[in-house]
C-alpha positions as CSV (number, residue, x, y, z in Angstrom):
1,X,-164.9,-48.2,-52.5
2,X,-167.0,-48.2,-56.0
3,X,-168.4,-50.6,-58.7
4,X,-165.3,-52.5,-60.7
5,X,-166.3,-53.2,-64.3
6,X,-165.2,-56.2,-65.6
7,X,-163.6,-56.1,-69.2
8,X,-164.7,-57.7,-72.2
9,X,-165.1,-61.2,-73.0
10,X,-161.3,-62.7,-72.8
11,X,-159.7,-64.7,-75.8
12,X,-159.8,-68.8,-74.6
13,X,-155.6,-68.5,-74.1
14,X,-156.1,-66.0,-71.5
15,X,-159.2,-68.2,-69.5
16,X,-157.0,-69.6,-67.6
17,X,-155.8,-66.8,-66.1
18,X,-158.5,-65.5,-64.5
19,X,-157.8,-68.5,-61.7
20,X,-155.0,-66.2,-60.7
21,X,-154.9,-62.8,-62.4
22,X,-158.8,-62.1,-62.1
23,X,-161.0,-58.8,-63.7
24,X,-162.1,-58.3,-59.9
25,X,-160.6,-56.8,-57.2
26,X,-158.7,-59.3,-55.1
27,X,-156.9,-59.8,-51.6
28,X,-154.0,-62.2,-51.3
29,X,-153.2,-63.3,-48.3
30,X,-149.2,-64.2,-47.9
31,X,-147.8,-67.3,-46.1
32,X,-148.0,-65.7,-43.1
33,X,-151.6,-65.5,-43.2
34,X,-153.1,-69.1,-44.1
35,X,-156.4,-70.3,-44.1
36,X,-156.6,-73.2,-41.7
37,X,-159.6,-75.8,-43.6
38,X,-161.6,-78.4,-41.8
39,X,-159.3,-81.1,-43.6
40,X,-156.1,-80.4,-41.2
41,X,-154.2,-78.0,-43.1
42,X,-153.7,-74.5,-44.1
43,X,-154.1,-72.8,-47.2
44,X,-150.9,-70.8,-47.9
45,X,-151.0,-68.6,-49.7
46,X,-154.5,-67.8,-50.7
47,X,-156.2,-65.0,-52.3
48,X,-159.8,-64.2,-52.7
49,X,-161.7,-62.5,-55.7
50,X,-164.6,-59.9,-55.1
51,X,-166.9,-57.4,-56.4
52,X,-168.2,-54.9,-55.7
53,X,-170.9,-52.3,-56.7
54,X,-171.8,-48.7,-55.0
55,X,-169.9,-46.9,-52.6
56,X,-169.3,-47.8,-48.4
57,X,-170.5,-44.9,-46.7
58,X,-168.0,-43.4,-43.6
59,X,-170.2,-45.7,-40.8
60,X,-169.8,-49.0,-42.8
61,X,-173.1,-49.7,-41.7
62,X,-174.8,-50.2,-45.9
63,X,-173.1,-53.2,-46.8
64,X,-175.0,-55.9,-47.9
65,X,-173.1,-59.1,-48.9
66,X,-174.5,-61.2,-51.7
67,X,-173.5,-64.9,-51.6
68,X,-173.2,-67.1,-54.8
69,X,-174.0,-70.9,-55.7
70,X,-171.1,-73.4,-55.0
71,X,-171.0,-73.1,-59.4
72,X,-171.6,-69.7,-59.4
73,X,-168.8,-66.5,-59.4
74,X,-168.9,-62.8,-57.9
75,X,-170.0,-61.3,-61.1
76,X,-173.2,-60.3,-59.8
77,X,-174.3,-57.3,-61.7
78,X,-171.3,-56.7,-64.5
79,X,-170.5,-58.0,-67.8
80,X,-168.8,-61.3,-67.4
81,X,-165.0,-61.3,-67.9
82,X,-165.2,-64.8,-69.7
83,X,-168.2,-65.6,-71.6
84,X,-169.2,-61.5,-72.0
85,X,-172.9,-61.9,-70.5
86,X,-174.6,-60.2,-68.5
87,X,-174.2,-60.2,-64.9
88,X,-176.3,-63.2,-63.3
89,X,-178.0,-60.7,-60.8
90,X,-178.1,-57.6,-62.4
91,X,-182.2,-57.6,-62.9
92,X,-181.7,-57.0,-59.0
93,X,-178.6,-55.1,-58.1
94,X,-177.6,-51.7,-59.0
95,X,-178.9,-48.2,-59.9
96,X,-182.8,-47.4,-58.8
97,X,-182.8,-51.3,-58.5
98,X,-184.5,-53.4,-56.0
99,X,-180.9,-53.7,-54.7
100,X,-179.8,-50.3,-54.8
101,X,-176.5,-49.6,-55.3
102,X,-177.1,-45.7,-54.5
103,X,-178.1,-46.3,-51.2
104,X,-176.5,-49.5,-50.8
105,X,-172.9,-51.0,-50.9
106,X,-173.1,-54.8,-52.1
107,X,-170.2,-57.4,-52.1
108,X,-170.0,-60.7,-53.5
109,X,-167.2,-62.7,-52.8
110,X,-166.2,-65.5,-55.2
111,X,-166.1,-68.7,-52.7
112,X,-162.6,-70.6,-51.6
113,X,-162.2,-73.0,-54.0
114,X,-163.9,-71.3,-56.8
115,X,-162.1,-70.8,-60.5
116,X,-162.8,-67.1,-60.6
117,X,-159.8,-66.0,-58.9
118,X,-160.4,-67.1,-55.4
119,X,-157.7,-69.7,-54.5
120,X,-159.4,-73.1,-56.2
121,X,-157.9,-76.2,-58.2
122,X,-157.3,-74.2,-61.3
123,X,-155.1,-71.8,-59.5
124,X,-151.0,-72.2,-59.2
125,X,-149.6,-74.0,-56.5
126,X,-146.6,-72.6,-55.7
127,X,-144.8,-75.6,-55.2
128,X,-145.1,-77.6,-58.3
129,X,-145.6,-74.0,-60.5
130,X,-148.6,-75.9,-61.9
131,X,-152.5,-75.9,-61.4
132,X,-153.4,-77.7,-58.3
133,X,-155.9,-79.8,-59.8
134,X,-156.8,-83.2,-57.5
135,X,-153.8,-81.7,-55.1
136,X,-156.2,-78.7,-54.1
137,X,-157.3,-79.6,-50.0
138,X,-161.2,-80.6,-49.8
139,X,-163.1,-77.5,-49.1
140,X,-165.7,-77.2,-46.7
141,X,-168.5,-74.8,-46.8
142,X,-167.4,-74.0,-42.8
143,X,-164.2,-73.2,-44.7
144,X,-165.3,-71.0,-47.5
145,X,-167.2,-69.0,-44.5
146,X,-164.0,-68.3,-42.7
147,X,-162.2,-66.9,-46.1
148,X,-165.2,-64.3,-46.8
149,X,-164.6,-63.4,-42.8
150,X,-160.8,-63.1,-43.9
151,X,-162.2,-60.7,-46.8
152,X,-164.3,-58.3,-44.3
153,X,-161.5,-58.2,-41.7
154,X,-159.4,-57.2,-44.3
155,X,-162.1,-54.2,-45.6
156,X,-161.5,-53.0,-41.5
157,X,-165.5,-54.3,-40.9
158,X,-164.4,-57.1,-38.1
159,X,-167.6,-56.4,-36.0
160,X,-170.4,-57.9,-38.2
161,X,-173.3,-56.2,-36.7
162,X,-172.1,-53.4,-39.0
163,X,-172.9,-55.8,-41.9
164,X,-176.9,-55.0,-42.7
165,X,-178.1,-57.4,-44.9
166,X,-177.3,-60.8,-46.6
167,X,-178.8,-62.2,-49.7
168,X,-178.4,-66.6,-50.1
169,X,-179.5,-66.8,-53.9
170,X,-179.1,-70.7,-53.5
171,X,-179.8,-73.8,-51.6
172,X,-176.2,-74.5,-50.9
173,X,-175.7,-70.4,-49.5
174,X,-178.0,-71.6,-46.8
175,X,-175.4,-73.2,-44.7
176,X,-173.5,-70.3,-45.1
177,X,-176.0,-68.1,-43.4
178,X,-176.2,-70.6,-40.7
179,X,-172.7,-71.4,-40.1
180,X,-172.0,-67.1,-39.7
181,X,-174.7,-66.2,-37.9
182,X,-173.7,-68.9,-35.2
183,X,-170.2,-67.7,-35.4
184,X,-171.0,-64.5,-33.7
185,X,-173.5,-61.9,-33.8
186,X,-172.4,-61.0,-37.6
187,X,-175.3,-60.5,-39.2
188,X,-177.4,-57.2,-38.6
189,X,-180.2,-58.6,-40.3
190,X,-180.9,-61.4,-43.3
191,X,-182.9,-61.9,-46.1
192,X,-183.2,-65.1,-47.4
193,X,-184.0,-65.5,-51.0
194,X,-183.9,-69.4,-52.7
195,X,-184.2,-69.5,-56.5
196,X,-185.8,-72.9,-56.2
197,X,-188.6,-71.9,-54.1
198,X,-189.2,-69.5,-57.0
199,X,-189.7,-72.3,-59.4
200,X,-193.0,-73.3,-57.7
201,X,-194.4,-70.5,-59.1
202,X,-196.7,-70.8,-62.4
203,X,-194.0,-69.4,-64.9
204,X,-197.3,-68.5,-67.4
205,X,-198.5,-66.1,-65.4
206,X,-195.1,-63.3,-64.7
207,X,-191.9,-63.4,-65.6
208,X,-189.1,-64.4,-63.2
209,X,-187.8,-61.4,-62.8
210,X,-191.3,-59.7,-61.5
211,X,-191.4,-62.9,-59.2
212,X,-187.9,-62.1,-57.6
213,X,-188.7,-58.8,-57.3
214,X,-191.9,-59.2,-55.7
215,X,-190.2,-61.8,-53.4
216,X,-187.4,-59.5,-52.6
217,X,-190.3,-56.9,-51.7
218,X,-191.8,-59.2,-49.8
219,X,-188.5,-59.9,-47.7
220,X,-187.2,-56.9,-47.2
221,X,-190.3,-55.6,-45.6
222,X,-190.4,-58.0,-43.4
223,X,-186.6,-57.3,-42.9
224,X,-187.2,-53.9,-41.7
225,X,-190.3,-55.1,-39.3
226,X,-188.1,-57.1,-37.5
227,X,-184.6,-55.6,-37.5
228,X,-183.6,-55.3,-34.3
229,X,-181.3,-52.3,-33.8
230,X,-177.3,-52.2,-33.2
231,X,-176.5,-52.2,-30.1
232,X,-175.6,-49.2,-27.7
233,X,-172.3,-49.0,-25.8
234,X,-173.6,-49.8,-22.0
């Protein structure tokens, strides 16, 4: 699995449909497959929008899964597909980056509910043929956790402790990493990165990019001094 560019900025009548018809790859999940949401009812059918940069080695074991703010998308380190700008990560991700994408495989999944091409209000319900809009179900963040656990099923990586790393770039992610690490063991090891701890930082005296990067640093060795191992078959 490798990097998928997004194109070029779209014209304003196409917008739209990037709810459904998204420049990312995407899995859609048929009726026979809903989501079941913390609200009392499923989500049927549903798809979710990704991307993803590098390449999954044969083991599985270099993923790291990069988790996005509730107003945020999965275009992490490509050119956006709607307003043409630069991916909102890619000082971090890709290339000989902090986040290397030639050692490592990163995935960002755009949350349930999202407008990116994830299933959201903006997408079609396919019982009226219109946009959901105040139809769409209330959306949890305990539900948007079980539709990115959908998406690594469906990539074949159902036991988590094959998952290596996973970046919160936001408050909100927090409750992610807390509601999937109590789910199971899923998580081989975390890093936990919040942009508004960042903003303590004097902004006269680097940049905020040196900052992240000397935070990440910071994390991931720490990460590796306390990564416990996968475990052996008894």
């Amino acid at each position: 699995m490798k990097m998928v560019e997004a194109s070029a900025t779209l014209e304003p009548a196409d917008r739209a449909r990037e709810a459904d018809h998204p420049h990312s790859l995407v899995v859609r999940f048929g009726p026979d497959k809903p989501l079941k949401l913390d609200a009392g009812v499923d989500l049927s059918p549903f798809q979710i929008a990704y991307q993803t940069y590098g390449t999954l080695n044969a083991a599985k074991s270099n993923l790291v899964l990069v988790c996005h703010a509730l107003t945020g998308d999965q275009h992490v380190a490509n050119i956006h597909p709607v307003t043409g700008k630069p991916g909102w990560w890619e000082t971090m991700v890709g290339p000989g980056k902090p986040i290397d994408t030639n050692r490592y495989f990163v995935l960002c999944a755009n949350v349930i509910g999202g407008c990116m091409g994830s299933t959201g209000p903006s997408s079609i319900n396919p019982a009226t043929g219109r946009p959901y809009g105040l139809d769409f179900p209330v959306i949890t963040v305990r539900d948007m956790v079980r539709a990115q656990a959908r998406l690594l099923d469906h990539l074949n990586i159902p036991d988590v402790r094959k998952v290596s790393n996973y970046l919160a770039c936001s408050t909100e992610t927090r409750s992610e990493l807390v509601i999937l690490i109590r789910s199971g063991d899923r998580i081989h090891a975390q890093i936990d990165i919040d942009s508004h701890e960042l903003d303590a930082f004097d902004p006269d005296t680097v940049s905020q990019v040196e900052k992240v990067a000397d935070w990440l640093a910071i994390a991931y060795a720490s990460l590796r001094k306390h990564e416990r191992p996968a475990p052996t078959a008894s």
